[in-house]
C-alpha positions in Angstrom: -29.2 254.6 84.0 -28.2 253.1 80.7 -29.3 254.5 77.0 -30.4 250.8 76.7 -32.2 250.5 79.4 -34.0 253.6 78.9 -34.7 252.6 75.3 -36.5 249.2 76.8 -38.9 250.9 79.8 -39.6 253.6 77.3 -41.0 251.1 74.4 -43.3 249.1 77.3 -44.1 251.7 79.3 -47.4 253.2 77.3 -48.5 250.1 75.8 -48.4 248.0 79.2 -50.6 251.1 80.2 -52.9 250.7 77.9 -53.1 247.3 78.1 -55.4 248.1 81.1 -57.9 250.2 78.8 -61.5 249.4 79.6 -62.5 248.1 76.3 -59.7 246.0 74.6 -58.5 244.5 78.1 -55.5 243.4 76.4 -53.9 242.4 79.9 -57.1 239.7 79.9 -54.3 237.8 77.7 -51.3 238.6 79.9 -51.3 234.6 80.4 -50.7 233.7 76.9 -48.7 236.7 76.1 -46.3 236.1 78.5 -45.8 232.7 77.9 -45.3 233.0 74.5 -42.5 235.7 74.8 -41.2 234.2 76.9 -40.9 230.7 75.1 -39.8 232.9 71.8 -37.3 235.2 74.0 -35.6 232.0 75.8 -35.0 230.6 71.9 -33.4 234.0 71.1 -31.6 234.6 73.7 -29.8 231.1 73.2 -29.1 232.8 69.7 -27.7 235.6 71.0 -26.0 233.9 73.5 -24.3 231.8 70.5 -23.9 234.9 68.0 -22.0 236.9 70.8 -19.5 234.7 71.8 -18.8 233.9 68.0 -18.5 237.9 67.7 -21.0 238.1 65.2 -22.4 241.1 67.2 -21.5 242.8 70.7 -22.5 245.8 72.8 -20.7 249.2 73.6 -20.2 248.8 77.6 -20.6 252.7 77.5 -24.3 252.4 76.7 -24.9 249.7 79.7 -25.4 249.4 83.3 -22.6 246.8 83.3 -24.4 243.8 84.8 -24.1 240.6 82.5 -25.8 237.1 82.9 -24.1 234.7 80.7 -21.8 237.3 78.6 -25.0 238.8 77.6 -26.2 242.4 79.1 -29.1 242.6 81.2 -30.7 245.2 79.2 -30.3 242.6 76.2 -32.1 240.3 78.3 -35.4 242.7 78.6 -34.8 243.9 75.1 -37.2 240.4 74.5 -39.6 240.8 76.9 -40.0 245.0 76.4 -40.2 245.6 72.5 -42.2 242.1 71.8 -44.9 242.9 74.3 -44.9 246.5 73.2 -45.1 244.9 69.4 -47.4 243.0 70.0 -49.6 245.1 71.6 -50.0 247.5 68.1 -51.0 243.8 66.5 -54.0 243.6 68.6 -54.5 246.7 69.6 -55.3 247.3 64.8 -56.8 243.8 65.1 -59.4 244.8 67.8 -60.2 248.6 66.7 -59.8 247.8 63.0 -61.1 244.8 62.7 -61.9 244.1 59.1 -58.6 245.7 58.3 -56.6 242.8 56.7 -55.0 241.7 53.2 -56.8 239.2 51.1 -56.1 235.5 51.1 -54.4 235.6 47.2 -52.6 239.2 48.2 -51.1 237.6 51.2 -50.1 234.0 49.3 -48.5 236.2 46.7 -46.7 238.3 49.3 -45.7 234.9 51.2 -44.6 233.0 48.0 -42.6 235.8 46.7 -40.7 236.5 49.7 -39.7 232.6 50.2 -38.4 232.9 47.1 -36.4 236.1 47.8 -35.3 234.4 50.9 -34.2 231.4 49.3 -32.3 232.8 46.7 -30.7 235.0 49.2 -29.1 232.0 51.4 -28.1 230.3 48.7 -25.4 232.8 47.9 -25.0 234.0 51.5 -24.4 230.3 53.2 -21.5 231.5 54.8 -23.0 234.8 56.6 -24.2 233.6 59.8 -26.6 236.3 60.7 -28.2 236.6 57.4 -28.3 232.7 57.0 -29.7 232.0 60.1 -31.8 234.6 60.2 -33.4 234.1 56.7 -33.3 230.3 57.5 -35.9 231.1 60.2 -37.7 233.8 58.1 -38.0 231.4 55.0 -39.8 227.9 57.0 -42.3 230.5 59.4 -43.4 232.2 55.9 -43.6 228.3 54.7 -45.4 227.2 57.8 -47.9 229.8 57.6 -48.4 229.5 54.0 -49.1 225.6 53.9 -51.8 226.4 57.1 -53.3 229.4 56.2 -52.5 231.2 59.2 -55.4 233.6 60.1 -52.7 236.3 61.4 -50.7 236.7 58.7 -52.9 238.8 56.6 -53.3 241.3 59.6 -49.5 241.1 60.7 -48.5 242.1 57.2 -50.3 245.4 57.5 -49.7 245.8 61.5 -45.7 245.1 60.7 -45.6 248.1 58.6 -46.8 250.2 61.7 -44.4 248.1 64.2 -41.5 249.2 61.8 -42.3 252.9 62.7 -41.1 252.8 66.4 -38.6 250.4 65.5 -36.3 251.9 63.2 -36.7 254.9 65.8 -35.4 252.1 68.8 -33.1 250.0 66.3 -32.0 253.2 64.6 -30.6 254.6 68.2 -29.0 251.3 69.3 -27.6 250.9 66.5 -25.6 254.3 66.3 -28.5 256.7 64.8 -28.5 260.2 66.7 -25.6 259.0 69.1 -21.6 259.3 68.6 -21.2 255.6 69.4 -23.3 252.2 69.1 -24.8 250.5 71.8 -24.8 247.2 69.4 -22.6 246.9 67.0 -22.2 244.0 64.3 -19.8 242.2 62.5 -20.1 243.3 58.5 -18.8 239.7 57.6 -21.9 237.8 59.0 -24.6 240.1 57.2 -24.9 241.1 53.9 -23.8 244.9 54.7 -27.2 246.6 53.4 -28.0 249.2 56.1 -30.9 251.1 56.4 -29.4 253.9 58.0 -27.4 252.5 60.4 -29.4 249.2 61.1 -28.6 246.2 59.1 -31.7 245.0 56.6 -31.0 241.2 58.3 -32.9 243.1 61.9 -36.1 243.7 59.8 -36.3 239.8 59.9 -35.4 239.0 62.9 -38.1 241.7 64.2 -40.3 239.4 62.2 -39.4 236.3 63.4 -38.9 237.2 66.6 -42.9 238.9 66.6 -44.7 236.3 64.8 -43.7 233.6 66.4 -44.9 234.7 69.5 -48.3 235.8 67.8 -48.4 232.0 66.3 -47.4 230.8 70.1 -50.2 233.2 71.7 -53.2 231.8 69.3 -52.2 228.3 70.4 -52.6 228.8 73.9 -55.7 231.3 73.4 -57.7 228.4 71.3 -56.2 225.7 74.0 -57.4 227.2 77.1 -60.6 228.3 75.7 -61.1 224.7 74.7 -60.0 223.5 77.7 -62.5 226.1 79.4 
């Protein structure tokens, strides 16, 4: 079995378990969540698709099973059903047992205006860095979106992002070369702005973020349209 592989059933395994807990009943949802990862992981996966071929990143062969569909791994292919679902479930799991655990409305504006700004600065003098244009491209108009509708999740995925970032840079850290000779994903220092944390490059922090809330966004659509519908 594959260090990848292992890294994926590892991050879904206890949180698909407790997604059957008696109270929060997270798998109640398993309609909308599902549907919305996959929705978000098709668009990625295009991306990666894309980013691949143009050698922007790859993957160590070592590390894999060997089994590709469409020049990308099969293990790269869960990678965006596995650690989303498991992501998602921290986001609920503090929304439902913390409830009244968010940031203000002006806290998170500031926050959300301040990192646009970053962002935007940032791709003006990194145009020709395809990951951390893209990337921050993406970043920069979901902060915008949320700011101009005053998305009720983005005060709670603030704080719940910090806790996702825990098992992440553990996963990320390890597939990127952390506590392993090799790298099971490597990346091309020409398409990122070359700031590591550790081993993993400061442009994955945004894609996690992208990546997460846009399937949190895509869930509270189809929660509010079926219960309307209901």
């Amino acid at each position: 079995m594959s260090l990848y592989l292992i890294l994926n059933i590892a991050s879904l395994s206890i949180p698909l378990l407790y997604s059957f807990e008696k109270k929060m009943r997270f798998i109640q949802w398993w309609k909308e969540v599902f549907l919305s990862i996959s929705i978000v992981a098709a668009f990625f996966i295009i991306w990666d698709i894309i980013f691949t071929n143009q050698g922007v990143w790859g993957f160590n062969p070592t590390y894999l099973i060997g089994f590709d569909i469409l020049n990308l791994p099969l293990e790269e292919w869960l990678f965006f059903i596995c650690i989303p679902y498991a992501s998602i479930f921290i986001h609920y799991a503090f929304q439902y047992f913390l409830p009244n655990k968010k940031l203000s409305k002006p806290t998170t504006k500031i926050i959300t205006i301040a990192l646009i700004i970053l962002l935007i600065i940032t791709l003006v003098f990194n145009y020709d860095k395809a990951y951390t244009f893209y990337n921050y491209l993406l970043l920069s108009l979901i902060l915008s979106y949320s700011l101009f509708t005053d998305n009720k999740q983005l005060p709670i995925f603030y704080i719940t992002f910090m806790i996702i970032l825990i098992p992440f840079f553990i996963v990320n850290g390890i597939l990127t070369g952390s506590f392993i000779e090799g790298q099971v994903v490597w990346y091309n220092n020409a398409e990122n702005l070359g700031i590591r944390i550790a081993t993993i490059p400061i442009e994955d922090i945004g894609y996690a973020f992208n990546m997460l809330f846009m399937s949190i966004l895509l869930i509270e659509m189809f929660k509010n349209k079926w219960k309307t519908v209901k």
